[in-house]
C-alpha positions in Angstrom: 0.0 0.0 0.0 1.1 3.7 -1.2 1.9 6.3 1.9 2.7 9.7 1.1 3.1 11.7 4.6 3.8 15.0 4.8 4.7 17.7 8.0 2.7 20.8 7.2 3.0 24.4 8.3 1.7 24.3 11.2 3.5 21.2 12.7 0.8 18.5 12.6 1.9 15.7 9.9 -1.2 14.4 6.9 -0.6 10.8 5.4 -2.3 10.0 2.0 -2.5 6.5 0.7 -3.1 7.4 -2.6 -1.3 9.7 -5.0 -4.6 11.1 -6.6 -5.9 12.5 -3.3 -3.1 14.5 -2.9 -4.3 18.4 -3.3 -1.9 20.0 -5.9 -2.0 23.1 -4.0 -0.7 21.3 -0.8 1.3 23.0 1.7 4.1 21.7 3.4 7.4 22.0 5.0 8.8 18.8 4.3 8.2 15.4 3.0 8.2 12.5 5.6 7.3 9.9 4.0 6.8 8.9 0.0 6.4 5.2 -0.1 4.7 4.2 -3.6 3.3 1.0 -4.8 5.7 -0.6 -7.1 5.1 -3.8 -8.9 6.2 -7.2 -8.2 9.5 -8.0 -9.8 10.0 -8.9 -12.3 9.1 -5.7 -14.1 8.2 -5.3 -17.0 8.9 -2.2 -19.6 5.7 -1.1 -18.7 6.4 -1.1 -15.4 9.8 0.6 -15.3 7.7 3.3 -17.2 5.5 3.6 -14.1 8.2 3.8 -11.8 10.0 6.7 -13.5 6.6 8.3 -13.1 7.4 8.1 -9.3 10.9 9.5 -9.7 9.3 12.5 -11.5 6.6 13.0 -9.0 9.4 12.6 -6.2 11.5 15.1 -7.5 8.5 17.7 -8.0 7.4 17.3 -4.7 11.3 17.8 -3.1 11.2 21.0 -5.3 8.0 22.6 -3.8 9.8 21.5 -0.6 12.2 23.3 -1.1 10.7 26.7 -2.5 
């Protein structure tokens, strides 16, 4: 299962476990956790395809951390 936790502004921490209810205008001061699913090896090239989705999505979120 998928966990995306996140410390916001105001100190309390928010956990989604999936990646569509995640607000795009979400707040935060850092990421805590960002745990997606991943298929079952072996992968596939469709599923290396979906996993460089996460990359991408990891390193968007890590630059709105950091702004």
């Amino acid at each position: 299962m998928a966990e995306f936790q996140f410390l916001l502004e105001n100190n309390s921490y928010i956990t989604y476990n999936n990646w569509e209810d995640i607000p795009e205008n979400l707040i935060f001061r850092n990421i805590i956790k960002f745990i997606p699913d991943i298929p079952e090896e072996p992968h596939t090239e469709e599923d290396h395809e979906i996993m460089d989705v996460w990359n991408e999505r990891l390193q968007d979120l890590i630059k709105k951390e950091k702004n």
